[in-house]
Backbone bond lengths (Angstrom), bond angles and torsions (degrees), N, CA, C in turn:
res aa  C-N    CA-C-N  psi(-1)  N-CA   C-N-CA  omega(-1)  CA-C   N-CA-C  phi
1 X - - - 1.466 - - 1.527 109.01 -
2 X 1.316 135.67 120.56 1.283 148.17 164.20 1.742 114.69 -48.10
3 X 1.404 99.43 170.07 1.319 96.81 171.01 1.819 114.38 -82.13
4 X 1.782 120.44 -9.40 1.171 109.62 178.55 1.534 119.04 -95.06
5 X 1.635 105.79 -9.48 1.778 104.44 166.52 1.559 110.53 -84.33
6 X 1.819 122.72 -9.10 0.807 122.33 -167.82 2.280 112.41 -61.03
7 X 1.297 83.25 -20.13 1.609 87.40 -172.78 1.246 105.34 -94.29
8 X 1.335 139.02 2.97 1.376 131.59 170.36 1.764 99.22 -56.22
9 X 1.206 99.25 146.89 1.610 120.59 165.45 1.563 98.70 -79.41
10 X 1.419 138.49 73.44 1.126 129.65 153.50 1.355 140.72 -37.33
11 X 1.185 148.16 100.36 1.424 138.06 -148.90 1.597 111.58 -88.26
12 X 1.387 131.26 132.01 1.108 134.22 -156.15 1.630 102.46 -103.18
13 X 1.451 97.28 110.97 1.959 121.75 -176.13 0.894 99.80 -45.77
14 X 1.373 114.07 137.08 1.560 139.90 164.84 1.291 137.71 -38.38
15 X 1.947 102.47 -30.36 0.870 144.31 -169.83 1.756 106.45 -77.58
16 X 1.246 126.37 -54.54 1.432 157.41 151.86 1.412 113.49 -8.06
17 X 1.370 114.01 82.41 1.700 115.97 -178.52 1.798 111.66 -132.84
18 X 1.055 112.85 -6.38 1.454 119.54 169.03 1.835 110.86 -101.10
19 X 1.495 109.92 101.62 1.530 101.03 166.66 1.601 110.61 -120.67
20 X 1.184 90.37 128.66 1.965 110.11 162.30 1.260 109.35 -76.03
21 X 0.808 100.02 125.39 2.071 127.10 160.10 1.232 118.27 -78.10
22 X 1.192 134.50 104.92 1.842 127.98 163.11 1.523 108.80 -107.29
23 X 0.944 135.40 141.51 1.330 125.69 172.82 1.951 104.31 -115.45
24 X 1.446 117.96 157.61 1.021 140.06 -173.05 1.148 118.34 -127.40
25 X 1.631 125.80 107.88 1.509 149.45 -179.43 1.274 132.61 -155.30
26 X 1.060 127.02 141.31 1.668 163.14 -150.23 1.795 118.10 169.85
27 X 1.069 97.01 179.65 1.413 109.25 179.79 1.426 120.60 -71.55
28 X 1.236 119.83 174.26 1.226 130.57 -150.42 1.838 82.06 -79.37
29 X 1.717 114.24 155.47 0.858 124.74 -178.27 2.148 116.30 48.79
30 X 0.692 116.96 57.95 1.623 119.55 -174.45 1.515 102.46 -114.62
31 X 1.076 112.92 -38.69 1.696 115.00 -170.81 1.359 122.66 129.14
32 X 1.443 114.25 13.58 1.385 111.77 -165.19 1.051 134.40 -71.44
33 X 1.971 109.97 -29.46 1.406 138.43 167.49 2.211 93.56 -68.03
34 X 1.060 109.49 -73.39 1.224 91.34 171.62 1.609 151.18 -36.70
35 X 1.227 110.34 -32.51 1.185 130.94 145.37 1.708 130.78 -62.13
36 X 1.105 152.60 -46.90 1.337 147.09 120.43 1.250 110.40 -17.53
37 X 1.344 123.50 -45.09 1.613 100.08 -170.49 1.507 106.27 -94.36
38 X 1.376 114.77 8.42 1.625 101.49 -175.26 1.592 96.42 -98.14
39 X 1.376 125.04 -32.71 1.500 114.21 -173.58 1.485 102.32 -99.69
40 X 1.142 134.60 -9.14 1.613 127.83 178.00 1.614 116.97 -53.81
41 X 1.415 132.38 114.48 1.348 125.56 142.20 1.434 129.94 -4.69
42 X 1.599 102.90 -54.57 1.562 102.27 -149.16 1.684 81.33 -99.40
43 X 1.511 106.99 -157.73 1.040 133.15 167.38 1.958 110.77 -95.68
44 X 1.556 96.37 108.17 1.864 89.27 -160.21 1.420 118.59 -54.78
45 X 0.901 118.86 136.08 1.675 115.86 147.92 1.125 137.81 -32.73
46 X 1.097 141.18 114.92 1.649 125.81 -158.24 1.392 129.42 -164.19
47 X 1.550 120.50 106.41 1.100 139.31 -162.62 1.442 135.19 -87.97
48 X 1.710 97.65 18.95 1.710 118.88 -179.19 1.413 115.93 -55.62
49 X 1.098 129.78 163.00 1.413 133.86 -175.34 1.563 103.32 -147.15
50 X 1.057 93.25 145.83 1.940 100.88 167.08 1.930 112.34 -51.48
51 X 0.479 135.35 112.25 1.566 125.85 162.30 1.146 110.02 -46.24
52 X 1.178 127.00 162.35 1.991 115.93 -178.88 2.516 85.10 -161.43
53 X 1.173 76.75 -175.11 1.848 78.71 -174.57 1.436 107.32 -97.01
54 X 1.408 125.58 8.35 1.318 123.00 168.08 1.739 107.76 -69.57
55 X 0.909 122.84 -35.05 1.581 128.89 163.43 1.482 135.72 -77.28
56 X 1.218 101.10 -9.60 1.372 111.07 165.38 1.260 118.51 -56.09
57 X 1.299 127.28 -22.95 1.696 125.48 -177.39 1.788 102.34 -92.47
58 X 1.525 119.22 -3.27 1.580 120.80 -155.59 1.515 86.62 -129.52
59 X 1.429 135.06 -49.16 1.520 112.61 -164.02 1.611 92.79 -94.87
60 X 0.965 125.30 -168.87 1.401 141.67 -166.62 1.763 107.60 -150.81
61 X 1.043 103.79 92.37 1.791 113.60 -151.52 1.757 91.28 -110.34
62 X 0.967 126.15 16.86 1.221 126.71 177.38 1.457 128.82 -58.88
63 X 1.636 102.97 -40.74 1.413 111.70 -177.70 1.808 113.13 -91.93
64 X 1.704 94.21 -3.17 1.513 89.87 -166.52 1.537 104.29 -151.22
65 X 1.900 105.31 62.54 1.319 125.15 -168.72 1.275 97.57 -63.71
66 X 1.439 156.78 -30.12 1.256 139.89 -130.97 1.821 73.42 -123.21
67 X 0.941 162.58 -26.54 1.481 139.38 137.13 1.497 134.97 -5.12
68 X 1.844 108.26 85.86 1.464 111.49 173.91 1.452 114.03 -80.58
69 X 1.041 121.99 -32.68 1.226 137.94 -167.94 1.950 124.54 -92.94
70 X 1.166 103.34 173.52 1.518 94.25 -173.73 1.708 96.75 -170.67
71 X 1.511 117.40 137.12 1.809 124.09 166.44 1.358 87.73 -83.92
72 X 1.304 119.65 145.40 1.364 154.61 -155.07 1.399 94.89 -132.12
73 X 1.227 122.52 -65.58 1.494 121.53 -165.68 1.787 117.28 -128.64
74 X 1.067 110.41 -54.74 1.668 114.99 151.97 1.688 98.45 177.58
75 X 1.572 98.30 176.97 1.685 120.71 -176.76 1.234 92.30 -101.55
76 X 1.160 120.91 145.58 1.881 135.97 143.44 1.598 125.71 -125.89
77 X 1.264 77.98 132.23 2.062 93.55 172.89 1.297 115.39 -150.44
78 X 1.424 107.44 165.19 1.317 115.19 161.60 1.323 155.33 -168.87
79 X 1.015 136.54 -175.37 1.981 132.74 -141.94 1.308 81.73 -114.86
80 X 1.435 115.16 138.52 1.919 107.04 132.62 0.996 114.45 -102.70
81 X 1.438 127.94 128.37 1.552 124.98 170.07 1.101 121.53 -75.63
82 X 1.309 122.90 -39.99 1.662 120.48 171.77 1.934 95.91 -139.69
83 X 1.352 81.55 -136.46 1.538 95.61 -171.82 1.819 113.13 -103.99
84 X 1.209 106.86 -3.59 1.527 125.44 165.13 1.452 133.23 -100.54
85 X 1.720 94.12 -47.58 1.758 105.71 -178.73 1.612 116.02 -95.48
86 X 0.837 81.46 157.21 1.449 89.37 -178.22 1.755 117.73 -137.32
87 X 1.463 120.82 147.17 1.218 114.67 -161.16 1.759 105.94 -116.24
88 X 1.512 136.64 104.13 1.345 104.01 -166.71 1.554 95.69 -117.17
89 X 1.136 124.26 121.74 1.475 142.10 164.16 1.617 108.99 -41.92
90 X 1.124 141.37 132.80 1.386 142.03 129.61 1.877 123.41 -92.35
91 X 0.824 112.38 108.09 1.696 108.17 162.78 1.173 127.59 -85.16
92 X 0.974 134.27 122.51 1.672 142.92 -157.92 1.497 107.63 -95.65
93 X 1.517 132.84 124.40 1.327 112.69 156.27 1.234 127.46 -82.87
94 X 1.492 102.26 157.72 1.537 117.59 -151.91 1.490 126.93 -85.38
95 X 1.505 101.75 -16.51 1.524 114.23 -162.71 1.701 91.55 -87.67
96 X 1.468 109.18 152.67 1.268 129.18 -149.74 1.770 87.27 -86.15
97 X 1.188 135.77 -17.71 1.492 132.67 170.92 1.445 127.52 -64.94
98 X 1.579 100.14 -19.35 1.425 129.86 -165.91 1.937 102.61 -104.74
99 X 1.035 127.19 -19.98 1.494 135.76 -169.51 1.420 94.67 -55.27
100 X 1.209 132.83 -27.97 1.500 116.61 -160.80 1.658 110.45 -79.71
101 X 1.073 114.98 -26.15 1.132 145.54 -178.63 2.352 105.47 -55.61
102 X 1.645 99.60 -37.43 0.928 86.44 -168.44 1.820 133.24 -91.71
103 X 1.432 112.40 9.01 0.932 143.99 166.99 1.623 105.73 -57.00
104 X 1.418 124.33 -61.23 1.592 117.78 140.57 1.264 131.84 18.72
105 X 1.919 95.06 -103.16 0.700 132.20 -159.31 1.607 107.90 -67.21
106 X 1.699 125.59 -44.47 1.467 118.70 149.34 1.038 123.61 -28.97
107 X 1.100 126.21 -62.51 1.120 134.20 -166.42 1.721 120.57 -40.95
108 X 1.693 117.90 113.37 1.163 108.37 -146.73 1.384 145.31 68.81
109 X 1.645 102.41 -4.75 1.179 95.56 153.12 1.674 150.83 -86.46
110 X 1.532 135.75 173.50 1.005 126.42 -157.47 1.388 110.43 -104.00
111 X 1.211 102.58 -7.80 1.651 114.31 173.32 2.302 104.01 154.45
112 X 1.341 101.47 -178.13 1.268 87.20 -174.47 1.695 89.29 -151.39
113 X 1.342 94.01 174.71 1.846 102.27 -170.39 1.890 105.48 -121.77
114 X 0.787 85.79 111.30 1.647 89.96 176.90 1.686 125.21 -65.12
115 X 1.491 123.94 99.52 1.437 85.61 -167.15 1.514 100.09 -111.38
116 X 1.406 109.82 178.23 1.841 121.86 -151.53 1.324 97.30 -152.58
117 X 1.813 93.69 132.02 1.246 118.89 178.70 1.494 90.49 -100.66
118 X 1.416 118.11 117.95 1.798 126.10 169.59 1.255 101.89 -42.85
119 X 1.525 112.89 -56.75 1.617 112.94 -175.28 1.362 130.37 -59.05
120 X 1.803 108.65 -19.05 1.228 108.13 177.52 1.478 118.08 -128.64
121 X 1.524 96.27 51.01 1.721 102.39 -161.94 1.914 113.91 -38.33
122 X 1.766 103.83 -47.86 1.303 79.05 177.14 0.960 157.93 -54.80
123 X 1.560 100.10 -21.15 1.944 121.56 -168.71 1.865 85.82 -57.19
124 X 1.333 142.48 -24.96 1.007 124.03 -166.39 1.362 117.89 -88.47
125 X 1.164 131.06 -27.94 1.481 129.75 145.26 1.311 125.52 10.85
126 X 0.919 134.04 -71.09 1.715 156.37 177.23 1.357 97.52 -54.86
127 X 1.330 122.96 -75.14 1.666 118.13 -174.70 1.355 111.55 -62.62
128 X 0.985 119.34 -26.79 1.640 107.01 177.71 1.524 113.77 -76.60
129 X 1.369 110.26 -28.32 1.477 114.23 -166.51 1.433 103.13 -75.99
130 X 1.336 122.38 -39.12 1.495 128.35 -165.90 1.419 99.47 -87.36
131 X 1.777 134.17 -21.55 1.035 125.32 -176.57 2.309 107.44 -73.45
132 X 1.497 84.41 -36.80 1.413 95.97 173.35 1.884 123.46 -73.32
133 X 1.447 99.73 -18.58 1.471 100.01 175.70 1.945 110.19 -93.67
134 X 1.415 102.78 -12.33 1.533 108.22 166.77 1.110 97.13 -100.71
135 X 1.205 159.14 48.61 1.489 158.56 108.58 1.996 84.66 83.93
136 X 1.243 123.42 26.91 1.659 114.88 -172.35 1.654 105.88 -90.30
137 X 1.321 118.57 121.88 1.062 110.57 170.90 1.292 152.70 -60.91
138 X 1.454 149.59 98.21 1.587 156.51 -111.95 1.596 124.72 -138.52
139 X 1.064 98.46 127.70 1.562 85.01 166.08 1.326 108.99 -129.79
140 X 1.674 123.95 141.13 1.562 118.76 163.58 1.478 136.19 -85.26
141 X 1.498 108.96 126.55 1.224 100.44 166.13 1.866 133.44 -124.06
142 X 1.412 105.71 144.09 1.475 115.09 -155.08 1.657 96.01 -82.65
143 X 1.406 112.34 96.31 1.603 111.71 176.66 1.918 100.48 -74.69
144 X 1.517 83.90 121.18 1.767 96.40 159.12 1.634 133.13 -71.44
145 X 1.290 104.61 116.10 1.376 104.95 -172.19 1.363 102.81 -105.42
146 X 1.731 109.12 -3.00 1.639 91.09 -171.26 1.600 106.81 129.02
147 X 1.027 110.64 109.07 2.105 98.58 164.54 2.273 88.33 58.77
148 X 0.814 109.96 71.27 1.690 134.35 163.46 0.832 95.23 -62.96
149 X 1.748 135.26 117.31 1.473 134.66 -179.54 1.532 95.36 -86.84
150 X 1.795 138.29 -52.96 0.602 116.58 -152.49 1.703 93.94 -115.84
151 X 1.455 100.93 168.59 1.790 105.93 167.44 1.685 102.23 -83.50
152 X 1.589 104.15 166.89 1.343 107.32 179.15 1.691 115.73 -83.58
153 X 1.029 107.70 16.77 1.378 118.80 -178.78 2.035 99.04 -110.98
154 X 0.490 98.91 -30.02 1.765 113.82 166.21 1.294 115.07 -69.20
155 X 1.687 127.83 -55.96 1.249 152.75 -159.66 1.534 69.61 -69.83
156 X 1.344 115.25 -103.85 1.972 131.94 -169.43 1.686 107.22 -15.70
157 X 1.483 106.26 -27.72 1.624 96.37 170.52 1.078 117.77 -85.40
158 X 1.677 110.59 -36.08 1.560 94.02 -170.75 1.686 114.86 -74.15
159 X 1.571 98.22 -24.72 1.350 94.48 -164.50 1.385 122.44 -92.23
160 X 1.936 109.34 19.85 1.447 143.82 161.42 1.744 90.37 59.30
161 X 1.503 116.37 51.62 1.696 111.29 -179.09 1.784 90.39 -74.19
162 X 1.600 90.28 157.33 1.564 113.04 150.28 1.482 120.01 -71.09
163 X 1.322 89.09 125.65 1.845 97.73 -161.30 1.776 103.20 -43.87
164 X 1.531 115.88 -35.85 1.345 112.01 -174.98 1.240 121.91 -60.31
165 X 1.329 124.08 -14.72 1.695 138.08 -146.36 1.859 92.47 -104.71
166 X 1.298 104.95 97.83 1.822 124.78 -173.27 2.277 96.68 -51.70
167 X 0.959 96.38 121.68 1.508 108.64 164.57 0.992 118.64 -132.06
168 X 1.519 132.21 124.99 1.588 155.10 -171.30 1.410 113.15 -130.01
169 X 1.531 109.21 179.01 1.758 117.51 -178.12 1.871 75.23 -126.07
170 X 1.578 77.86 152.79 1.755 93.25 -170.69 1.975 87.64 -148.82
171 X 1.423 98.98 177.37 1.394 106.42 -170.34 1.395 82.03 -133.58
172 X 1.507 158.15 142.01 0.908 164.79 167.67 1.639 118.28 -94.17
173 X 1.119 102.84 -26.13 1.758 119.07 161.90 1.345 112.60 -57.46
174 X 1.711 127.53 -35.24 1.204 121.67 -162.65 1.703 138.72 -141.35
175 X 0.869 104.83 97.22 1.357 133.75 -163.05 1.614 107.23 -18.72
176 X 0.571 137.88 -3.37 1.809 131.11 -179.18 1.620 90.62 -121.32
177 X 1.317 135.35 -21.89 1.722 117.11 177.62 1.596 99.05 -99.93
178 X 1.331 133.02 -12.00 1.303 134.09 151.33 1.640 116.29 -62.47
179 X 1.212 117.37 -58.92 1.118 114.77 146.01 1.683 146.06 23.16
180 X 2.010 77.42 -94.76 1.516 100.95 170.30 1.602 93.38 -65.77
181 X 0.663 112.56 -94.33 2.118 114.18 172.94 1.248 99.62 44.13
182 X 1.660 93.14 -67.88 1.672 120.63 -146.76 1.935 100.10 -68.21
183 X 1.122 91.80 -54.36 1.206 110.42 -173.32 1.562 119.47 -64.80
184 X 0.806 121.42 -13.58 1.194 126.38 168.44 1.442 127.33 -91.37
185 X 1.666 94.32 -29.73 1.805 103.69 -173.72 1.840 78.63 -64.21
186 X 1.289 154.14 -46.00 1.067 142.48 -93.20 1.597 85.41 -126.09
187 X 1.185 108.29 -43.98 1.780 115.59 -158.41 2.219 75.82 -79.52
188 X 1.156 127.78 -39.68 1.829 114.19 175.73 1.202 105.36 -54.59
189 X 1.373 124.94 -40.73 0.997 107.12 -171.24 1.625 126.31 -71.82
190 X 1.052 92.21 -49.60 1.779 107.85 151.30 1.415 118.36 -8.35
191 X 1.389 90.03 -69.40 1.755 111.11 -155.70 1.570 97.90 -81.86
192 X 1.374 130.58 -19.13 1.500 132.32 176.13 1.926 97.24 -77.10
193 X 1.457 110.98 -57.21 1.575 104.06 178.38 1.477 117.06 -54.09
194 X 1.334 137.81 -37.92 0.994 132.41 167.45 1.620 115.18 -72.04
195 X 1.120 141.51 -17.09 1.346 136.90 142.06 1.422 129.33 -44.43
196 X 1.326 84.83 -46.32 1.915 108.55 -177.56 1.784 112.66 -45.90
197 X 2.266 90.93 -51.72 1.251 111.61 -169.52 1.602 104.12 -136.95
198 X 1.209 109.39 108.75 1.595 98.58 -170.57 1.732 118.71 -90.29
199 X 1.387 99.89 17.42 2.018 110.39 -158.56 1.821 74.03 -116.15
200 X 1.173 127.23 -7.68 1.878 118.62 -154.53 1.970 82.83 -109.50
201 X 1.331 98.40 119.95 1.598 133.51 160.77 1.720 125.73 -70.83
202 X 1.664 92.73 -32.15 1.739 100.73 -173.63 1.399 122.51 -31.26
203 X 0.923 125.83 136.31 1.599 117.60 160.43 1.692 114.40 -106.76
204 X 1.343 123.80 141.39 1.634 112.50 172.41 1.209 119.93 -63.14
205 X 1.331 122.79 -22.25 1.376 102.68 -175.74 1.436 94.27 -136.43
């Protein structure tokens, strides 16, 4: 699917009674609103706001001056996988005023994808820690902005991951490396339930 069928209002089959939850978080400015809207079906949901200078003393826009915009509350989109499942994206906003919000948005979910600005490895700290203190299952991905300061073997050190926890470089602009994203948070999760239970066959989708 292109980025110009991406805005069709797709109508969600009748058939359609199993939905997965993934949620999407990192730091403020990472790509997260961008990402939802590059692999979503529908036309996303979307809770951006103008930035204005009343926030200038509360966000910290330093690393990501060319930022008009801002998620306020979260992004939604979504996949159909077949004619039963269904895939619905959450995007989380990033700014530390907005965190309360994301307790929510877990909720029910099937796991979530961490994404990472190389340049601003720390802002990711926080989502990883809370993804690991809700026991939610994760995978990271290193959105390319261009000139990648660090390798992903660098990223996994600094950000002291569990060797099991899958980390990649992704493009958030484009729908087949979002994609893989997807697909991977999904095949971990997999591979953690069959750890869990090694006699259990299930598949999620």
């Amino acid at each position: 699917m292109d980025s110009a069928t991406s805005d069709i209002r797709t109508p969600l089959g009748s058939q359609a009674d199993n939905g997965i939850k993934i949620v999407i978080v990192g730091g403020f400015g990472v790509g997260k609103t961008t990402l939802v809207r590059s692999v979503s079906e529908i036309r996303p949901l979307s809770t951006e706001e103008t930035m204005t200078l009343a926030g200038a003393g509360v966000d910290d826009v330093s690393a990501v001056r060319e930022k008009s915009t801002t998620t306020v509350a979260f992004d939604f989109g979504r996949i159909t996988l077949d004619a039963r499942n269904v895939l619905y994206l959450f995007g989380a906003p990033g700014q530390e005023r907005f965190w309360f919000l994301w307790d929510r948005l877990f909720a029910g979910a099937l796991g979530a994808v961490v994404l990472v600005d190389t340049r601003r490895i720390d802002d990711s700290w926080y989502s990883i820690d809370r993804l690991e203190r809700l026991g939610l299952p994760f995978v990271v991905a290193c959105n390319d902005f261009g000139g990648t300061r660090y390798t992903p073997a660098e990223v996994r050190a600094a950000l002291d991951l569990d060797p099991r926890v899958p980390l990649m470089v992704c493009d958030a602009r484009v729908r087949e490396s979002t994609k893989h994203v997807l697909i991977s948070l999904v095949q971990h999760v997999q591979r953690l339930l069959s750890a869990s239970d090694p006699t259990s066959n299930e598949e999620l989708v």
